[in-house]
C-alpha positions in Angstrom: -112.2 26.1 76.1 -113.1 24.3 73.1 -115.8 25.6 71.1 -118.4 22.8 70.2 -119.5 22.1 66.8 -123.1 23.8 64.9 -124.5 20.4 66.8 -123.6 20.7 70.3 -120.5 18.4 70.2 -116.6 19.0 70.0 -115.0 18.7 66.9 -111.8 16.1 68.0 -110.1 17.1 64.6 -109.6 21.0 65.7 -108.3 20.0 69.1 -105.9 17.9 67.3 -104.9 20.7 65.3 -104.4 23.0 67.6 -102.4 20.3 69.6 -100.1 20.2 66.8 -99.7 23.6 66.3 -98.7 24.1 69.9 -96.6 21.2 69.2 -94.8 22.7 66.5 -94.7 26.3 68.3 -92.6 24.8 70.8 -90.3 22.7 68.5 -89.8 25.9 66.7 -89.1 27.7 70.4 -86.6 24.9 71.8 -84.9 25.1 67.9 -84.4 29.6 68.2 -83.4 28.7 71.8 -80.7 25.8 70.7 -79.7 28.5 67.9 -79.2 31.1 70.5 -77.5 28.9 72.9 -75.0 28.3 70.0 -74.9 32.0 68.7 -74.1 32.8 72.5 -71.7 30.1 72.6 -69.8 31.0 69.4 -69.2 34.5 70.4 -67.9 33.9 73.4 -65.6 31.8 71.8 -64.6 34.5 69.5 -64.0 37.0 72.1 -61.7 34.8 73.9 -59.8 34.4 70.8 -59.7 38.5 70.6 -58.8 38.3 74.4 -55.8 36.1 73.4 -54.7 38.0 70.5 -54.8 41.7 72.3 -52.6 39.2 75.1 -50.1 38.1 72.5 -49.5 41.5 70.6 -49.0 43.2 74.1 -46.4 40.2 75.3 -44.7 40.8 71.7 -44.6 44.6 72.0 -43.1 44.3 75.3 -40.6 42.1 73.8 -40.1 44.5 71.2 -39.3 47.4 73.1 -37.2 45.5 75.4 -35.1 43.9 72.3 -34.8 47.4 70.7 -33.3 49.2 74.0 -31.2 45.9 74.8 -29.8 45.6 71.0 -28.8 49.6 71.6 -26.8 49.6 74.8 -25.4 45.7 73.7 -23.9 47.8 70.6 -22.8 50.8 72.3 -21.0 48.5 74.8 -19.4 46.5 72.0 -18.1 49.5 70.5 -16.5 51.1 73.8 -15.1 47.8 74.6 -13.6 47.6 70.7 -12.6 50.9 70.8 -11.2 50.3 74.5 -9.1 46.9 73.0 -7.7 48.8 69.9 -6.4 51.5 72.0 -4.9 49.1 74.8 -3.0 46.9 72.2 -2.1 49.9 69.6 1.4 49.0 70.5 1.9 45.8 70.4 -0.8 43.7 68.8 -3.3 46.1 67.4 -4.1 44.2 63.7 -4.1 40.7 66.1 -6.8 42.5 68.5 -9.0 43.9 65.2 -9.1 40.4 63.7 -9.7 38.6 67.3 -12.5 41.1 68.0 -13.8 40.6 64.3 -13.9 36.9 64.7 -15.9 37.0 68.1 -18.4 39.1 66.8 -19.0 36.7 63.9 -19.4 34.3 66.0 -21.8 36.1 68.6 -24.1 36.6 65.2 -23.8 33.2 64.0 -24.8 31.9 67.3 -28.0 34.5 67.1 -28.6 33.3 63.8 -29.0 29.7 65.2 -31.1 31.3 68.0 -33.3 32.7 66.1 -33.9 30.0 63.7 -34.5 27.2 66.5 -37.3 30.2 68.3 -39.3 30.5 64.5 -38.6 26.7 64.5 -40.8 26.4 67.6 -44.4 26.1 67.5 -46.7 28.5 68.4 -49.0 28.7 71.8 -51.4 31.2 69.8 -54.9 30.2 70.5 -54.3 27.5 72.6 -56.8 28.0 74.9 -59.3 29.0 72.5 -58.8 25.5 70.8 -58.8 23.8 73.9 -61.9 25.1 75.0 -63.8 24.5 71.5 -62.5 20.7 72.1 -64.3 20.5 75.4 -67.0 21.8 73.7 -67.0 19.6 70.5 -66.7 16.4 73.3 -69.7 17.7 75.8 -72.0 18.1 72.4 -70.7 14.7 70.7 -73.3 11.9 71.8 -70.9 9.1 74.0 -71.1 5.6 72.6 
């Protein structure tokens, strides 16, 4: 209720006021509501990158661990079957066996080389869903002509 003016009448410029005020209080609430909808929206962003990255750095220590133990017993069979070669040709051909054996390995690391070089070559799928998800967000919030 409005309270009327000293001479009995409302006062049309206080209700006007007041009309603006509550105006402005709720242009100021939908604004800290928009701002929170983006805070809220931004961090779940950012914890789905941090999901992704925990993802990534367990898939690489898994690779790790598997490279590591493959690289050991790989070695160790390469120098039983060496050893194994040498022995069997000792006779005959044993400095034609050491170079042959030589030469394959070279080429073996010259092929991993090449490996290696087209895999760092390649790009990475780091983030891609975080980025795809902050495109659907950047097209939902840009105004369509």
């Amino acid at each position: 209720m409005a309270d009327p003016s000293p001479d009995g009448v409302k006062d049309g410029a206080s209700e006007s006021a007041r009309a603006d005020g509550a105006t402005h209080a709720g242009l100021f609430s939908s604004l800290r509501m928009l701002l929170a909808t983006m805070v809220a929206t931004a961090r779940t962003r950012m914890e789905l990158l941090q999901v992704e990255l925990e993802e990534e750095k367990l898939r690489l220590a898994g690779i790790g661990v598997l490279a590591v133990a493959a690289v050991f017993f790989i070695a160790l069979a390469i120098v039983v079957f060496t050893f194994f070669l040498v022995v069997l040709l000792w006779d005959t051909h044993r400095v034609l066996a050491t170079g042959l054996i030589a030469l394959a390995y070279l080429i073996a690391g010259l092929a991993c080389l090449a490996a290696a070089r087209q895999r760092a070559a390649q790009k990475s799928r780091l983030f891609t869903a975080s980025l795809a998800q902050l495109k659907a967000d950047q097209d939902r919030l840009t105004p369509s002509d």
